[in-house]
C-alpha positions as CSV (number, residue, x, y, z in Angstrom):
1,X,-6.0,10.6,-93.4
2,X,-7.4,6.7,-94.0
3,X,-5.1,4.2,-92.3
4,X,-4.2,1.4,-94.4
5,X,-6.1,-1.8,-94.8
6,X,-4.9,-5.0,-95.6
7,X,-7.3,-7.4,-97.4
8,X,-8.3,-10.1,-100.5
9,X,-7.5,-8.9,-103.7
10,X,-9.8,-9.6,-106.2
11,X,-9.2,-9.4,-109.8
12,X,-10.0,-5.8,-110.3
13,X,-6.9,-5.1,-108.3
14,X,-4.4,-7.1,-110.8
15,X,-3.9,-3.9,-112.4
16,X,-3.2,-2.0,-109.7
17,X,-0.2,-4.6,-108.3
18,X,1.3,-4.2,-112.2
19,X,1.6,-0.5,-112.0
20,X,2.9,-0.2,-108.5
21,X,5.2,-3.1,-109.7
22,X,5.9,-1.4,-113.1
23,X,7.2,1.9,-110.8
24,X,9.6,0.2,-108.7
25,X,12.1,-1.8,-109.1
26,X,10.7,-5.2,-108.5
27,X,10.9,-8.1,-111.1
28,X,8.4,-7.3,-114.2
29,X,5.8,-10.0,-114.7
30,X,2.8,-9.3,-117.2
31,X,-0.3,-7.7,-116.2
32,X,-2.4,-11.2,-116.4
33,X,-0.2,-12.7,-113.6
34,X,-1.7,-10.4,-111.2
35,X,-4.9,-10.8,-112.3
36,X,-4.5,-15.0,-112.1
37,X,-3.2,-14.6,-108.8
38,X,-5.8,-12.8,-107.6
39,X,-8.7,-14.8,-108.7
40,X,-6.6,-18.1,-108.5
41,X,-4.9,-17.6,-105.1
42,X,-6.5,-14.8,-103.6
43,X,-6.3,-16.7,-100.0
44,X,-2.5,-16.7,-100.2
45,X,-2.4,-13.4,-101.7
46,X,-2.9,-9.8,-99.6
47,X,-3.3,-6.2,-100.8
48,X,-2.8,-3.0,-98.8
49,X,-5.1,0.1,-99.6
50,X,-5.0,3.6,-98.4
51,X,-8.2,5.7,-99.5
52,X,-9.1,3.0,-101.4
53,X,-6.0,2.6,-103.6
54,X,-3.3,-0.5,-103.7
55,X,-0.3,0.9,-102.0
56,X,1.1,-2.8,-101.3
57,X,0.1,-6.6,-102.0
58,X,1.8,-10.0,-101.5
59,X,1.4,-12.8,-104.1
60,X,1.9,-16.4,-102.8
61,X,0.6,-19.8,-103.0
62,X,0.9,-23.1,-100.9
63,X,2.8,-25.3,-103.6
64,X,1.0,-29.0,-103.5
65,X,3.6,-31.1,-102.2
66,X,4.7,-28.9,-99.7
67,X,1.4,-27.8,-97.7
68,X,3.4,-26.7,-94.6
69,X,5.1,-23.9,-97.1
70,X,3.8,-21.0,-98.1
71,X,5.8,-19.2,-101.1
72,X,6.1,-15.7,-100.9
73,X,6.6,-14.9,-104.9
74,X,6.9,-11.1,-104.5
75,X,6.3,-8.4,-101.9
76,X,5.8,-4.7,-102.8
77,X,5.5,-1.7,-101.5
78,X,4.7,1.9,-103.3
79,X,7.4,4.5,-102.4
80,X,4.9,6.8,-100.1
81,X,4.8,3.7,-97.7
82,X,8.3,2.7,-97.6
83,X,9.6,2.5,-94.0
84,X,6.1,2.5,-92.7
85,X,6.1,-1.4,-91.9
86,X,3.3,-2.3,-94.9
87,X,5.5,-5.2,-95.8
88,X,5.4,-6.5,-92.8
89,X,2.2,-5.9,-91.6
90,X,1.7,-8.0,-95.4
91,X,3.6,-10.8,-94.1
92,X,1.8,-10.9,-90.9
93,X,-1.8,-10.7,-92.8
94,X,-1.0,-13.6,-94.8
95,X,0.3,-15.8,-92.3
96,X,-3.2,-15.3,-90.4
97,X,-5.2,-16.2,-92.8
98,X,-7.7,-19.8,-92.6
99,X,-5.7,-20.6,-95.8
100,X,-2.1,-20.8,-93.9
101,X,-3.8,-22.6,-91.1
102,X,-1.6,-25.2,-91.7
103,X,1.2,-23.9,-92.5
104,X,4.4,-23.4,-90.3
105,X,7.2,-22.3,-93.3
106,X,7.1,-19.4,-95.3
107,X,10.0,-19.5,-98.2
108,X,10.7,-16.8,-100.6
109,X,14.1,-16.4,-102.9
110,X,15.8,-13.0,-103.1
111,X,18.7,-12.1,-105.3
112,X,22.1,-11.2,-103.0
113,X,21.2,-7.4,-103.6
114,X,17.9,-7.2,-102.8
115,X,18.8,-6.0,-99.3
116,X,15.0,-4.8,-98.6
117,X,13.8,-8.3,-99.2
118,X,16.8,-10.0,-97.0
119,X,15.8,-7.5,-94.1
120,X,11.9,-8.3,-94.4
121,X,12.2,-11.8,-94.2
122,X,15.0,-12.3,-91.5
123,X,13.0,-9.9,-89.4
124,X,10.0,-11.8,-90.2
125,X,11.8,-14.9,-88.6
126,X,13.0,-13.1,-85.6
127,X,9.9,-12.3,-84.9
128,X,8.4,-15.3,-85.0
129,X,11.7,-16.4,-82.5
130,X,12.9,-19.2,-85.2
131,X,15.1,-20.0,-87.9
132,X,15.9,-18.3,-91.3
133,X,17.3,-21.0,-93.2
134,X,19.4,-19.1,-96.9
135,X,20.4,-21.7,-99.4
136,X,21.6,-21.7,-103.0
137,X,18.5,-22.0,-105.4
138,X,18.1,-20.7,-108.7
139,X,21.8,-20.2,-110.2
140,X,22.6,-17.5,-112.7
141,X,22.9,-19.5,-115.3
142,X,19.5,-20.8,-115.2
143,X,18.3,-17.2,-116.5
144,X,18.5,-16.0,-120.4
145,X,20.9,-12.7,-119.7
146,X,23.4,-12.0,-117.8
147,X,20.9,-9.5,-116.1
148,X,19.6,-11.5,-113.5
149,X,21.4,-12.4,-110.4
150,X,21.0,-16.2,-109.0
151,X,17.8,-16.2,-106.7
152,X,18.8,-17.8,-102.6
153,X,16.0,-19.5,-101.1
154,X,15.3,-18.3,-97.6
155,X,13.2,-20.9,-95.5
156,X,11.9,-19.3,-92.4
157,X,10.4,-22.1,-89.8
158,X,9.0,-23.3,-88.0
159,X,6.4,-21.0,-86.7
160,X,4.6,-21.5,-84.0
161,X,0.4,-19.9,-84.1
């Protein structure tokens, strides 16, 4: 069995991030916003492949004003390697990269029930022996339906390289 590799995404693997999106229950985005992300922000962006298929990825950027930060806009992870540690092998990649050189934050917002995410990130911080900062972001009534919960920004930081 092939271990798993963590690498660029190129363009050809948007498609692949939508359907493993598409079969979980992560938030929906269209196909293209993989695709951008990979050929827009492939440096801040990391895909996991076992036998040559996309098993896990990260999109992120480093917003402009804020190039300390990166922004972790969604993690996942197919079912067959939950519990392995591909998220946070994910995390780790990305924070290693030339791109992130400068960077000492890593923020992301999770919903209050998104209790994979909340674990991820706060272990991400211990980790790294430093803060995980949660605060009050995105409120629920910010979103069209009553279907989304309000989004807490968690600010992890600083780390030390």
């Amino acid at each position: 069995m092939e271990t798993v590799t963590f690498e660029e995404p190129t363009p050809k693997d948007g498609s692949a991030m939508w359907e493993l999106v598409n079969n979980s229950t992560l938030d929906q985005n269209s196909v293209y916003k993989y695709i951008m992300m990979c050929e827009y922000f492939s440096e801040t962006c990391v895909v996991a492949k076992e036998e040559g298929k996309v098993v896990g990825f990260i999109t992120g950027f480093i917003p402009p004003e804020k190039q300390d930060v990166v922004f972790v806009w969604q993690v996942g992870v197919d079912s067959s390697q939950r519990g392995k540690g591909v998220a946070s092998q994910l995390l780790k990649e990305l924070f290693n990269r030339d791109a992130c050189k400068d960077v000492r934050f890593l923020e992301a917002t999770v919903t209050p029930s998104n209790e994979a995410s909340k674990k991820l990130f706060k272990g991400f911080a211990r980790k790294n022996n430093t803060k995980c900062d949660i605060t009050e972001l995105f409120t629920k009534d910010l979103f069209p339906s009553d279907e989304h919960e309000e989004e807490h920004r968690f600010r992890i930081g600083p780390i030390d390289k």
